[in-house]
Backbone as CSV, one residue per row, in Angstrom:
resi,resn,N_x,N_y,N_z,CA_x,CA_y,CA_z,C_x,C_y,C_z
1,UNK,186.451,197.361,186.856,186.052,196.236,186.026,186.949,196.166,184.793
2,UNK,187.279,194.954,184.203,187.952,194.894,183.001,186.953,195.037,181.518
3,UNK,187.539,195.727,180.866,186.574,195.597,179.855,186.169,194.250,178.698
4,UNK,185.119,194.285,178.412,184.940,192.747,177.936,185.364,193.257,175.927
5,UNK,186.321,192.665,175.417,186.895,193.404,174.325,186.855,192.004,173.417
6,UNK,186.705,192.002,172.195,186.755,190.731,171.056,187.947,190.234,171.188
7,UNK,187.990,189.400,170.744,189.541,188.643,170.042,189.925,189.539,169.075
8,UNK,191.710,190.183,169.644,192.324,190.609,168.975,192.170,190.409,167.145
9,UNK,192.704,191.547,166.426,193.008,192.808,166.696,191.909,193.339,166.930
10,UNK,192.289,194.462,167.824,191.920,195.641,168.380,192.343,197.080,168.432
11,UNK,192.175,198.015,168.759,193.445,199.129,169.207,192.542,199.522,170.807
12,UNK,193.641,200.278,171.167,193.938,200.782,172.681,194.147,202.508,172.418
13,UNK,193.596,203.366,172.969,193.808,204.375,173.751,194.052,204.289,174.531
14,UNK,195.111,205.321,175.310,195.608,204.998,176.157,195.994,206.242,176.790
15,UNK,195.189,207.161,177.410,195.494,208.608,177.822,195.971,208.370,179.117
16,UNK,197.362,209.090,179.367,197.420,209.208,180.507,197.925,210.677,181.135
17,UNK,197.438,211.065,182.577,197.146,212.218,182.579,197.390,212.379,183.885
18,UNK,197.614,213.891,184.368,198.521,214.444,186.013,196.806,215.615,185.942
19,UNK,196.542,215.321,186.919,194.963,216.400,187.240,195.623,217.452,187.832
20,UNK,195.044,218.240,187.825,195.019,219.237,188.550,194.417,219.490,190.321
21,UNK,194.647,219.845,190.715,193.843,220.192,192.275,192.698,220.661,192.032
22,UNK,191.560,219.662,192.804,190.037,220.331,192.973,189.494,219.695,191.111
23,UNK,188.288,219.854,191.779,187.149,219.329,190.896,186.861,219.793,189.498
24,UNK,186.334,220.666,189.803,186.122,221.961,188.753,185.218,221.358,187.580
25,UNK,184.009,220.520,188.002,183.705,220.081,187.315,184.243,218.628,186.308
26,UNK,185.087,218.185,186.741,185.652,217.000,186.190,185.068,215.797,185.947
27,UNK,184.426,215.408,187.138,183.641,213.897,187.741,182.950,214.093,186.626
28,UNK,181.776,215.068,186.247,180.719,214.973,185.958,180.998,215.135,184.464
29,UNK,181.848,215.681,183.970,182.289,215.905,182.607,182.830,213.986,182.170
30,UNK,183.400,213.741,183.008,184.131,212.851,182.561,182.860,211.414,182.770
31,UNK,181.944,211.766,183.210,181.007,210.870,183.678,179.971,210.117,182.350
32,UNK,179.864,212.142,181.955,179.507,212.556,180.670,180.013,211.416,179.485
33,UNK,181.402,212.256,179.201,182.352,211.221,178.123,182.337,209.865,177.882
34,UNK,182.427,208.769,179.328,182.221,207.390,179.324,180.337,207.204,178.734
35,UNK,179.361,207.838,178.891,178.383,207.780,178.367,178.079,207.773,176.969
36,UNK,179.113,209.039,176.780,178.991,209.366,175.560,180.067,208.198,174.292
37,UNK,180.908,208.119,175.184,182.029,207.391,173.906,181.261,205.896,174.013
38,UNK,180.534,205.466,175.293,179.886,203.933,174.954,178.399,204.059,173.889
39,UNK,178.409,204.947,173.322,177.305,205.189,171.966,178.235,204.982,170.888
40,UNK,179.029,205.300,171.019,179.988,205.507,169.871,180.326,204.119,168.630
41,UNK,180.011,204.443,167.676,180.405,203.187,166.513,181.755,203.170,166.938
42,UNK,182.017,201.347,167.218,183.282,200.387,167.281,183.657,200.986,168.825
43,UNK,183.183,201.698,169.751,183.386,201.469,171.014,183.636,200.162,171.495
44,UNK,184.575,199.505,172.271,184.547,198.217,173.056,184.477,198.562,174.453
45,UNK,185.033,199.387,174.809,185.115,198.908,176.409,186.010,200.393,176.951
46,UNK,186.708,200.455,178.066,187.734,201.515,178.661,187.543,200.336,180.344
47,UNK,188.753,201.054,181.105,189.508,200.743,181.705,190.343,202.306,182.322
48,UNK,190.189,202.364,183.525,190.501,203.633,184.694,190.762,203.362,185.701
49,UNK,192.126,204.422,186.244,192.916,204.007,187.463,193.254,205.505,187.858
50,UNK,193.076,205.929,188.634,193.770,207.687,188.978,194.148,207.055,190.671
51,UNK,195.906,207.405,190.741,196.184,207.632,192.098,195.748,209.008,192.789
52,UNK,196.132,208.508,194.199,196.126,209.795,195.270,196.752,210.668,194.657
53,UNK,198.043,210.869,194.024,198.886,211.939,193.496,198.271,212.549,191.797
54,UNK,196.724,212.209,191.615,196.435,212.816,190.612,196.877,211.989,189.286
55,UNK,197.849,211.104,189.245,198.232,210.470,187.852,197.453,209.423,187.435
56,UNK,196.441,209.677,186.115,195.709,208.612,185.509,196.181,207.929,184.665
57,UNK,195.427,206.889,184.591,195.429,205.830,182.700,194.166,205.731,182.805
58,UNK,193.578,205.829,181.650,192.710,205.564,181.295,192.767,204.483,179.374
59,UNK,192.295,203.524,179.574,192.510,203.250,177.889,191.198,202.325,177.728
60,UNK,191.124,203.199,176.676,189.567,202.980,176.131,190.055,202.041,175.168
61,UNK,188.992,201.072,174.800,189.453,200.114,173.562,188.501,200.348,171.951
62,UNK,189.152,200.012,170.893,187.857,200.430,169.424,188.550,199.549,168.920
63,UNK,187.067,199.048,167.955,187.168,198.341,166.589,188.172,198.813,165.668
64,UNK,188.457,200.144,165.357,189.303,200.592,164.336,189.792,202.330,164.404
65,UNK,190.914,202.292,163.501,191.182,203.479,163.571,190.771,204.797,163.270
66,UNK,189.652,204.054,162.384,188.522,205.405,162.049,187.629,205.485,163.192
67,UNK,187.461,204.826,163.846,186.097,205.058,164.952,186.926,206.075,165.774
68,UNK,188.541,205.759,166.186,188.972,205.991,167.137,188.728,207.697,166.633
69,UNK,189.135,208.158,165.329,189.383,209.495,164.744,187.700,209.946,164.500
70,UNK,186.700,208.954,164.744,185.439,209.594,164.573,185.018,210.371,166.414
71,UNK,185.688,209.291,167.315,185.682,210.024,168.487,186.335,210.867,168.868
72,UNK,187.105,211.338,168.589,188.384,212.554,169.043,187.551,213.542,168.231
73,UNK,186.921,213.312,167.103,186.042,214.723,166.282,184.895,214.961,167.282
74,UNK,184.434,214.220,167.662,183.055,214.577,168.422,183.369,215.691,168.938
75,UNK,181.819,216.828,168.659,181.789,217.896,169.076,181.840,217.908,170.692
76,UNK,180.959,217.395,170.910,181.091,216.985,172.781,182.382,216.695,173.581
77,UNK,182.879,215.861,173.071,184.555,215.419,173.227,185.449,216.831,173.083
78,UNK,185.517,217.072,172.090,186.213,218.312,171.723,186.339,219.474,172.749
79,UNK,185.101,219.354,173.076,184.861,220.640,174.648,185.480,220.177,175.497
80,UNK,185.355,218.973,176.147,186.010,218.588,176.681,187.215,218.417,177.101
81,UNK,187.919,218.277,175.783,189.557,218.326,175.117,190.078,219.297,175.430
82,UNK,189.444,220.409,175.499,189.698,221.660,174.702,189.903,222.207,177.042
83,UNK,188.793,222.038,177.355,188.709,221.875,179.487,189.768,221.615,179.832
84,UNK,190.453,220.190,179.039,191.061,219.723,179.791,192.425,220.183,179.587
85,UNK,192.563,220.383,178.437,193.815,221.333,178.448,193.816,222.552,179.072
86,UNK,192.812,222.921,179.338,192.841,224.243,180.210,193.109,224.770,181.959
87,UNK,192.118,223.649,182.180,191.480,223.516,183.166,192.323,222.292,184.182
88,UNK,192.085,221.232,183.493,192.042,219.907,184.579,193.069,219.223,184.625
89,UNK,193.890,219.483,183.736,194.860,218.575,183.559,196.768,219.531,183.261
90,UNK,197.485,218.966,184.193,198.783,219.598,184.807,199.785,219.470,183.658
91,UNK,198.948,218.155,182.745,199.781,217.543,181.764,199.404,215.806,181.102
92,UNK,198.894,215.717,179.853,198.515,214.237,179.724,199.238,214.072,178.037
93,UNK,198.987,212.965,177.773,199.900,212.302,176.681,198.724,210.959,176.032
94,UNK,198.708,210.906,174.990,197.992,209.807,174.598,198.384,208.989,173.717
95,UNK,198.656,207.788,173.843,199.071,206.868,172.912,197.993,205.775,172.054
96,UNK,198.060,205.310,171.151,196.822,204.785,170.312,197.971,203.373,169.864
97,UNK,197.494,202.145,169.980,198.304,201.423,169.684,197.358,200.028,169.271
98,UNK,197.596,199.184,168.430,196.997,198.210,167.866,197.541,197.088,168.799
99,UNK,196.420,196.171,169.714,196.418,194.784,170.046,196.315,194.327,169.459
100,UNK,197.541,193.002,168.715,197.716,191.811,168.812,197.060,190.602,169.475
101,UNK,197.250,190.449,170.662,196.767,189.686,171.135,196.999,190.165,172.358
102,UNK,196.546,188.790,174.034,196.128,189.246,175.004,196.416,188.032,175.465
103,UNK,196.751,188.402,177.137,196.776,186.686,178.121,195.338,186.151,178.356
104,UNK,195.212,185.507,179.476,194.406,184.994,179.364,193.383,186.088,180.312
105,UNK,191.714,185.863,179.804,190.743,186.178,180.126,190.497,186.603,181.692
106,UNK,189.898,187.675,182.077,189.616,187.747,183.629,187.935,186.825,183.680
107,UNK,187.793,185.996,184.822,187.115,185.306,185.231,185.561,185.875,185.286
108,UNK,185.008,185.639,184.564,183.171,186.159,185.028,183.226,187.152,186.355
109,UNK,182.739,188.421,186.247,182.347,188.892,187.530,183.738,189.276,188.294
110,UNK,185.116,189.898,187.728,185.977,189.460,188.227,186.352,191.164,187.955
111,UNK,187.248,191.964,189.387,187.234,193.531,189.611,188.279,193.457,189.462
């Protein structure tokens, strides 16, 4: 699904990431996180794609750059962070970048 996000500006997270082989608890952690970051003050939306070969994007969208730095503190997150560097991930990179603007709208109901 696309996420339903305001009229620009905005910012973008934008993690992208090489998994590791096997589960190890991932699904459910990460199941976790989307729960948890849609509580989150200035949350908008996220957006997820992982190929067969393990390589994700994921980019979450926020109101501002403090929300974005109030979520990366979360204690919950942090564990997580902390997994995934350990554990789940072969190698990821995250970029944070301010929308401008956007084309046009995806259609009601539209995957």
């Amino acid at each position: 699904m696309f996420a339903h996000t305001p009229p620009p500006p905005y910012y973008a997270v934008i993690f992208t990431s090489l998994r590791t082989p096997g589960d190890q608890g991932y699904e459910a952690m990460a199941r976790r996180m989307l729960e948890l970051a849609a509580r989150q003050p200035g949350y908008l939306g996220v957006e997820s794609a992982r190929g067969s070969d393990g390589l994700g994007i994921t980019v979450s969208y926020w109101r501002s750059e403090a929300d974005i730095a109030a979520w990366k503190a979360n204690a919950e997150h942090q564990l997580a962070q902390h997994k995934g560097r350990q554990t789940w991930y072969e190698g990821f990179f995250t970029r944070v970048a301010r929308v401008e603007r956007e084309g046009p709208r995806p259609a009601d109901g539209a995957k």
